[in-house]
C-alpha positions as CSV (number, residue, x, y, z in Angstrom):
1,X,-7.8,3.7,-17.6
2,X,-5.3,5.6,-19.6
3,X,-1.5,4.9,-20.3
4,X,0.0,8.0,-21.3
5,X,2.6,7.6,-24.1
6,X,4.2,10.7,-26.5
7,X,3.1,10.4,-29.9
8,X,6.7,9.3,-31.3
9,X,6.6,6.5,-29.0
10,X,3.5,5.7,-29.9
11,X,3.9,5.2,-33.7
12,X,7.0,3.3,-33.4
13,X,5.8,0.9,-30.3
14,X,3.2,-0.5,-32.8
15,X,5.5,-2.1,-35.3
16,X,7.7,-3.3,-32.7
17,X,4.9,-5.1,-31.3
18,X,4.8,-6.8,-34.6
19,X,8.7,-7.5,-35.2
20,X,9.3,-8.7,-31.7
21,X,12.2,-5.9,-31.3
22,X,12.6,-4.0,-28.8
23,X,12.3,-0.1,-29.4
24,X,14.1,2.8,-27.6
25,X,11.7,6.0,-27.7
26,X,10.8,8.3,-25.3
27,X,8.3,8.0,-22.6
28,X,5.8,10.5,-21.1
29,X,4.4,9.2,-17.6
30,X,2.2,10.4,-14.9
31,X,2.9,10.7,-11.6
32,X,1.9,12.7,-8.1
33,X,4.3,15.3,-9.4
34,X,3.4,15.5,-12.8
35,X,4.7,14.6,-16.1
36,X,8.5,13.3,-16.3
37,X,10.1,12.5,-19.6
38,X,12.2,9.8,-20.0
39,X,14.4,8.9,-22.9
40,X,13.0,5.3,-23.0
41,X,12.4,2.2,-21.1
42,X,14.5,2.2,-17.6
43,X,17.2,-0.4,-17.4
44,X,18.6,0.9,-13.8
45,X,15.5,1.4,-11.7
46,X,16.2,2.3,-8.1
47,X,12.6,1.9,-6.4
48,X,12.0,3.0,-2.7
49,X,8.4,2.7,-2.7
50,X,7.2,-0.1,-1.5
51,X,3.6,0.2,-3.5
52,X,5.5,0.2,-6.4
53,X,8.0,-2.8,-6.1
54,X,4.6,-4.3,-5.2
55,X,3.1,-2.9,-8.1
56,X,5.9,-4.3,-10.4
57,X,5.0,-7.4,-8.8
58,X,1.5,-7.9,-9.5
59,X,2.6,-6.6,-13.2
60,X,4.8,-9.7,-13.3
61,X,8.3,-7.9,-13.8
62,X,10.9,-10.1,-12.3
63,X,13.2,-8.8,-9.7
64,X,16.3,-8.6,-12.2
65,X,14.5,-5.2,-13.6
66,X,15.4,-3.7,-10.4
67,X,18.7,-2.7,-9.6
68,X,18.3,-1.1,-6.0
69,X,15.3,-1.0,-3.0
70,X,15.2,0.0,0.4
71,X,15.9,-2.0,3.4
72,X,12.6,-2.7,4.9
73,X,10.8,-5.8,6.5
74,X,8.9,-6.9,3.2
75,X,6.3,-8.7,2.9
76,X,7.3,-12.6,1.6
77,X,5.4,-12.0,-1.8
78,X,8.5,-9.0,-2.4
79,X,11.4,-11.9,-1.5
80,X,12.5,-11.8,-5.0
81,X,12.8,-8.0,-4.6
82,X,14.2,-7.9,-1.2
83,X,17.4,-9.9,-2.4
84,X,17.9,-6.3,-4.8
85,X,21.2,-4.1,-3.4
86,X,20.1,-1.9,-1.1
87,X,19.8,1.6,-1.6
88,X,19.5,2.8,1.4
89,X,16.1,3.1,3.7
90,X,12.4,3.8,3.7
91,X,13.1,7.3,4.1
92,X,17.1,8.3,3.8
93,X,18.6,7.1,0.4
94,X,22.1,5.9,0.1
95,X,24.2,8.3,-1.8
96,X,26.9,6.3,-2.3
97,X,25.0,3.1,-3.3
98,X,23.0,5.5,-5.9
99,X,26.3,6.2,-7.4
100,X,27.3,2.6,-8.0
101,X,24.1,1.8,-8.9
102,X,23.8,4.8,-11.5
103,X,20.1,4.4,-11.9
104,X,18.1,5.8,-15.1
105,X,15.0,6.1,-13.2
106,X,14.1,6.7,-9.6
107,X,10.9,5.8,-7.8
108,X,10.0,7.1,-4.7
109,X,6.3,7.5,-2.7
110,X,5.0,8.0,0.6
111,X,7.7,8.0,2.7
112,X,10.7,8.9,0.4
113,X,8.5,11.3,-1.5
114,X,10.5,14.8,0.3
115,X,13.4,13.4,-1.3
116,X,11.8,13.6,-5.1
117,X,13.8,17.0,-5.3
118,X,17.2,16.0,-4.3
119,X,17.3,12.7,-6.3
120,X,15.6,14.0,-9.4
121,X,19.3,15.5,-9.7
122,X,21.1,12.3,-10.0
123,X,18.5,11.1,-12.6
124,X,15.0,11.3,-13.4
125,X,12.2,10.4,-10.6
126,X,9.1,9.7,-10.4
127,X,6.5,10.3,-6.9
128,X,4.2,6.9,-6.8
129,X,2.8,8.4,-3.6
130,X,-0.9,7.2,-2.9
131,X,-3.5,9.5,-1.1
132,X,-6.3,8.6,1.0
133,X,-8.1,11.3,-0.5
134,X,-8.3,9.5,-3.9
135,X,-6.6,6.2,-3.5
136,X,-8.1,4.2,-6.4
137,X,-7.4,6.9,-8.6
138,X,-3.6,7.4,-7.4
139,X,-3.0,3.2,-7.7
140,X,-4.4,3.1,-11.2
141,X,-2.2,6.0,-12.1
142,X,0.8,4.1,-10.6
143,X,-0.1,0.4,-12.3
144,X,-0.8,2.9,-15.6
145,X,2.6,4.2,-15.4
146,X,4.3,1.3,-14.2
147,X,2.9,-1.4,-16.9
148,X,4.1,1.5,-19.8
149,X,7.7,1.9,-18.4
150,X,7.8,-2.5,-18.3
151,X,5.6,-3.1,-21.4
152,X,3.2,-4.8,-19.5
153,X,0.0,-3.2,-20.3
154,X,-2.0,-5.3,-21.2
155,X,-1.3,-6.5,-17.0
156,X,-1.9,-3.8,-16.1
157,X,-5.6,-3.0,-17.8
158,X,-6.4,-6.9,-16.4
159,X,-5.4,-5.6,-12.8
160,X,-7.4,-2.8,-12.6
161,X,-10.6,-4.6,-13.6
162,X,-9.7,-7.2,-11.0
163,X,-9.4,-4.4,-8.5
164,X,-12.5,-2.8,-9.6
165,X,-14.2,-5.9,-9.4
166,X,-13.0,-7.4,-6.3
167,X,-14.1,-3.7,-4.8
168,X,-17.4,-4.3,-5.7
169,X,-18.1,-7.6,-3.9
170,X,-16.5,-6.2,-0.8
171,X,-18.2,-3.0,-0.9
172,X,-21.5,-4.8,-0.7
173,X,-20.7,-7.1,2.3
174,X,-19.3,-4.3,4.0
175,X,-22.1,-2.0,3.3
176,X,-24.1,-5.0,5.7
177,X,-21.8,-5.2,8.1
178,X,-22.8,-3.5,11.7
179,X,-20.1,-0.3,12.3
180,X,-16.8,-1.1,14.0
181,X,-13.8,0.1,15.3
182,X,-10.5,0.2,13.7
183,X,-7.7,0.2,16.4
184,X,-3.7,0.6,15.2
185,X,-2.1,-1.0,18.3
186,X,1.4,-0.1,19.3
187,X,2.1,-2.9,22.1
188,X,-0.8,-2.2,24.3
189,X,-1.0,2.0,23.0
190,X,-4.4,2.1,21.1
191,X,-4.9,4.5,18.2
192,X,-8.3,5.1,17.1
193,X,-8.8,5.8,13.7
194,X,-12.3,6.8,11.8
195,X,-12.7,8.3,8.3
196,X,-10.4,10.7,6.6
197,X,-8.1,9.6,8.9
198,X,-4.4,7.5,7.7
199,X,-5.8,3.7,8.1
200,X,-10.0,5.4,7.4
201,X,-9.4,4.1,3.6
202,X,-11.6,1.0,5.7
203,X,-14.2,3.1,5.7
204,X,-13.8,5.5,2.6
205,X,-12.7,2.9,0.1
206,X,-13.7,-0.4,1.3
207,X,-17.1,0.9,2.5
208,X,-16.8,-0.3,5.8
209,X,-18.8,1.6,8.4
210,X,-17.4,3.2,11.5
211,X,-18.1,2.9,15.1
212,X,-16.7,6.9,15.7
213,X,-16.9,10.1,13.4
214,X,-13.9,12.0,12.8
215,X,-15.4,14.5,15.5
216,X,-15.2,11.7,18.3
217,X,-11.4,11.2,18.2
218,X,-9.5,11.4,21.1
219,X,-7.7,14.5,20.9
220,X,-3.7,14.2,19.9
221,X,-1.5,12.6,22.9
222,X,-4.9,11.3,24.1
223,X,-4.7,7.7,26.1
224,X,-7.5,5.6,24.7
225,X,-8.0,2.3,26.2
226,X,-9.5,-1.0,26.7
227,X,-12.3,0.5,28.9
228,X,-13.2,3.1,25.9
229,X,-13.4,0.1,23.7
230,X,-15.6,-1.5,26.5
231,X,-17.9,1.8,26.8
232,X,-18.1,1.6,23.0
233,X,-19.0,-2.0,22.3
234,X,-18.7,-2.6,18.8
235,X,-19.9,-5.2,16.9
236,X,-16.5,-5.5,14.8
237,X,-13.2,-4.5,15.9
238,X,-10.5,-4.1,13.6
239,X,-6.9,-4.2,14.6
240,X,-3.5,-3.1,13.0
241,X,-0.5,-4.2,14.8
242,X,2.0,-1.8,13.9
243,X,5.0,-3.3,15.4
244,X,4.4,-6.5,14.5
245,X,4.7,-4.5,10.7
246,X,7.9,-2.9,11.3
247,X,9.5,-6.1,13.0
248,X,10.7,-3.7,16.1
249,X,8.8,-1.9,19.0
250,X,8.2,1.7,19.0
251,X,10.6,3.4,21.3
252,X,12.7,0.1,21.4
253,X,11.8,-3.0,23.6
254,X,10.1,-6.3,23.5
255,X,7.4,-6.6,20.8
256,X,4.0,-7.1,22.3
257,X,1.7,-9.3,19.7
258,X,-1.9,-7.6,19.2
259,X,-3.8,-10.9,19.4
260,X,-2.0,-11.5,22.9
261,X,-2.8,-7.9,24.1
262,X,-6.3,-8.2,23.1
263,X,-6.7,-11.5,24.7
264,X,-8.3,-9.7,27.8
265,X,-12.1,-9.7,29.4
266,X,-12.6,-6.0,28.3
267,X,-12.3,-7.1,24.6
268,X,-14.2,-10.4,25.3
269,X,-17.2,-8.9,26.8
270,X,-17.5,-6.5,24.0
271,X,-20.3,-7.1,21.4
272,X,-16.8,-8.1,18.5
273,X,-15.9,-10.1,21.3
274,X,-19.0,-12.1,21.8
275,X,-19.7,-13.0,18.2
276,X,-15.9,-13.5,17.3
277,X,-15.7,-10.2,14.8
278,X,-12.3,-8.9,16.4
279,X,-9.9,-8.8,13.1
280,X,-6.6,-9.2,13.3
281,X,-5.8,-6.9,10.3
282,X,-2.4,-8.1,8.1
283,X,0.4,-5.9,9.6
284,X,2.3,-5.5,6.8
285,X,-0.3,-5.1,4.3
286,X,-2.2,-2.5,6.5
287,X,0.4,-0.5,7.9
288,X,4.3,-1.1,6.0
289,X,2.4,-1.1,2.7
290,X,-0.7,1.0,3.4
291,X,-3.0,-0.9,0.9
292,X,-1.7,1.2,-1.8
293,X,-0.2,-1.9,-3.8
294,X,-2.1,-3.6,-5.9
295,X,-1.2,-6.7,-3.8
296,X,-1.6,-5.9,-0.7
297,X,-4.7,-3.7,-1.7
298,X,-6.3,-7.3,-2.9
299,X,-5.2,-9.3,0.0
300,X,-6.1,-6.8,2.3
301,X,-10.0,-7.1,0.4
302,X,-9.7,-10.6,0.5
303,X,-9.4,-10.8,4.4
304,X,-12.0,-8.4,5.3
305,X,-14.5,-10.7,2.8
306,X,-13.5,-13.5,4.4
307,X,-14.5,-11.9,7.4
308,X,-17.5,-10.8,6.7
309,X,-18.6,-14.1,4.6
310,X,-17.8,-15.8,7.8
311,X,-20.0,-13.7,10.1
312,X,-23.4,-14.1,7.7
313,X,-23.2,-17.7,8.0
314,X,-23.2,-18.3,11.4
């Protein structure tokens, strides 16, 4: 893994290391829109990506560092973050807090990445977004970037070797594992999901192996239910309860708990069922923060070994 750092920066980070002083210089980072300049390390950030405040996180930068986030549901590990001003949502920033803020560095990904444009007017902005198509690739980029901004590099090398590592072990359980089905569950609404699709990084990162192709979907606006699962019977059933994520029901209304709507016979009688390999996937982890912290990425890993390690010694 690289950090990417001009060469003036470069030659004058050095000494500082040695004096203990802290040294203004320009920065040249990486991100899913390119190469930003910045005139040295951010004192304002305003970060509306939740891999990155994650990120930060797992870097070890304390909250203080940040002066604005989004309203969101957090996961308790971002507390510290979540007490931040708000700056407006996941997805609509708020002008006016922005200019009492007067950030000198934006962050946005995923869902605030269409407003990169607009905001890279009020000061300069960075897209942390993460792509399913190269995920590891795009969260090393982001801790890379992150640790140079924070001076926390040497963090930042360490968690992408435990990532790497803690890959590797899971990749092999998986790779043993029989093929299952991963489910997002809106109340009772089931959502299939298989590689390449949002959630397949099961399957195309984690090596977990799939019960459908991409090809066996249910076309768009297509029920799929508890009998399909049935007809199906997988050995391992994987669930994401999206509302549970979010904190609110789809369409408004009560919140229906996964584990209560899969307490049924269909999902009983299944082959999951039987042997007790129905996972209850972390909501937030899987679905508000899409695996692409570093965080959640490793807790996410950490749960499915469990899993697994469970299932090979009964």
């Amino acid at each position: 893994m690289t950090f990417d750092i001009t060469r003036r920066a470069a030659a004058l980070a050095l000494p500082a290391l040695f004096l203990g002083t802290a040294v203004a210089a320009p920065l040249s980072v990486r991100h899913a829109g390119g190469m930003t300049s910045l005139p040295g390390a951010p004192r304002r950030a305003v970060v509306y990506d939740l891999g990155a405040l994650d990120a930060l996180h797992a870097l070890g930068v304390p909250a203080s560092a940040v002066a604005g986030v989004p309203r969101a549901q957090l996961p308790r590990y971002l507390d510290s973050f979540a007490q931040r001003p708000a700056a407006g949502g996941l997805f609509e920033p708020d002008y006016e807090a922005l200019s009492r803020l007067a950030p000198d560095l934006i962050v946005v990904g995923g869902r605030s990445a269409g407003k990169a444009e607009v905001l890279g007017r009020i000061a300069p902005t960075l897209d942390l977004s993460v792509s399913g198509k190269h995920m590891l690739a795009d969260i090393e980029r982001n801790i890379a970037t992150l640790a140079l901004l924070f001076g926390r590099q040497a963090q930042g090398r360490a968690l992408v070797q435990r990532i790497h590592a803690e890959l590797q072990g899971l990749r092999a359980q998986a790779s043993q594992a029989a093929p299952g089905l991963l489910l997002m569950a809106v109340n009772d609404k089931l959502l299939p999901q298989a590689p390449g699709s949002r959630f397949g990084f099961l399957f195309d990162v984690f090596g977990a192996r799939s019960a459908l192709s991409a090809a066996q979907l249910p076309a768009r606006g297509t029920a799929y239910g508890f009998d399909d699962v049935a007809r199906l019977d997988p050995e391992w059933i994987y669930v994401i309860d999206r509302n549970t994520a979010t904190g609110q029901a789809a369409g408004g209304g009560e919140i229906m708990a996964s584990r209560k709507v899969f307490d049924n016979a269909r999902i009983h009688a299944t082959a999951a069922g039987r042997k007790g390999q129905v996972v209850f996937l972390d909501p937030k982890g899987w679905y508000l923060m899409g695996s692409a912290g570093p965080t959640a990425l490793l807790d996410n890993m950490a749960q499915l070994r469990q899993a697994y390690g469970a299932a090979s010694s009964r």
